[in-house]
C-alpha positions, 0 to 999 in steps of 0.5 A: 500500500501507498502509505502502509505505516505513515502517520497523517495528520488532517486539519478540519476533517470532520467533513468534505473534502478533508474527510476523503482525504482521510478515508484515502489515506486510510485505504492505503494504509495510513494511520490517521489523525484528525482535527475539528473544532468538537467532537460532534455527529459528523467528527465521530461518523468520520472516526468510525467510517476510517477505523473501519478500515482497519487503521489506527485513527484519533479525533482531536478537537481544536481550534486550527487558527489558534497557534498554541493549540496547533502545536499542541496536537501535534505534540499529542499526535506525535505522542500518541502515534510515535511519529507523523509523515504527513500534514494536510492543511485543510481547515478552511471557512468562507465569509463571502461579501463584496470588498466595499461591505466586507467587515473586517471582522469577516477579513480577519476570520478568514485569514486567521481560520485559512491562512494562519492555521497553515502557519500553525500547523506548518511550524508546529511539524517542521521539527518533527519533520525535520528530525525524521529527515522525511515528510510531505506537508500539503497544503489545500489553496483554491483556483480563487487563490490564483485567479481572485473573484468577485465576492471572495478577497479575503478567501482568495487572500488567504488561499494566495497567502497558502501558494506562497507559504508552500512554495517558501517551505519547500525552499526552507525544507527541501535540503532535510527530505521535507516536501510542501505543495498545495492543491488548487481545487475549483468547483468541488460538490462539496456539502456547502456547493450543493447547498446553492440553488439550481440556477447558480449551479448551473452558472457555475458548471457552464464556466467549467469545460468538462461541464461537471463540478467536481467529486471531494474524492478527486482531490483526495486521489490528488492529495494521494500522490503528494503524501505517497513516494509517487511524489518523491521529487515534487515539491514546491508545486501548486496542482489544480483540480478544476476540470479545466476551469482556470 
């Protein structure tokens, strides 16, 4: 298996796409590690769905943005597992306006929820990583991120700010074994997508050349790759899945 004794840690993971991707892993072998802010219904779903497998897994509830707390789940993590080989920076939220009606309360929240829980969770591992001499952080940014939108500064701020940081850990890393990419979904059915009306899906999936949004499992393939020895000389680099979208 892909990942048969690799420990992962997911951010945000209770649901969407950074559930499959702890289900992915799983499959392949992973033990698994999860953060959400509370252990509610959909948190422990997700536990039981990837203990099924067969892997070790545990929940651990956090606040992603709060830089104290980051490193003290991974100093759990690391507790708890013996080691950790991947990290996905998943834990992301939206709080969409136009620039001229956006608070800067809901700037502020999307930075801190998006771009610094990446910070956090990235230093937090580095040490880890770099004892090991191994590791593969992954982080999610968005086509937002590298195309901007209207409505969307200041997630398309926060998930421009991940391109940069990634790009800038794979130079810092890259000398002791440590790989950093991001993925770049585009429109993904996630439960939030599937929420819009039918006219707004509709608008969306005309944008998109291969006419379909796209399924939480096709980032989790990508995201496969990037935690797997497939990957083993990428680094530094953003993968966009977005059937042809941007």
């Amino acid at each position: 298996m892909l990942l048969d004794n690799k420990v992962a840690l997911i951010t945000g993971a209770a649901r969407g796409i950074g559930k499959q991707i702890a289900l992915a892993f799983a499959r392949e072998g992973a033990n698994i590690a999860f953060t959400d802010l509370e252990l509610n219904d959909q948190a422990q779903a997700t536990r039981d769905e990837i203990a099924a497998i067969g892997v070790k897994v545990q929940f651990y509830a956090s606040n992603a943005a709060d830089f104290e707390a980051a490193h003290k789940v991974v100093e759990q993590v690391v507790a708890d597992f013996g080691q950790l080989d991947i990290l996905v920076n998943n834990a992301g939220i939206t709080r969409d306006t136009l620039i001229m009606r956006m608070t800067e309360a809901q700037w502020d929240q999307v930075i801190q929820v998006n771009l610094k829980s990446a910070f956090n969770f990235t230093h937090a591992v580095t040490p880890v990583m770099m004892r090991q001499r191994s590791g593969s952080i992954i982080s999610l940014s968005s086509v937002v991120g590298i195309n901007g939108n209207a409505g969307q500064a200041n997630y398309a701020a926060s998930k421009a700010g991940i391109i940069a940081l990634t790009k800038s850990v794979a130079k810092e890393l890259g000398s002791r074994g440590v790989r950093a990419n991001a993925i770049a979904p585009g429109f993904i059915l996630t439960d939030m997508t599937k929420a819009l009306n039918e006219e707004t899906l509709k608008q969306f999936v005309s944008m998109i050349p291969m006419r379909r949004g796209g399924e939480p499992e096709e980032v989790a393939k990508v995201a496969l790759f990037l935690a797997s020895d497939l990957s083993s000389y990428v680094s530094g680099q953003v993968i966009q899945v977005n059937g042809a979208m941007a």
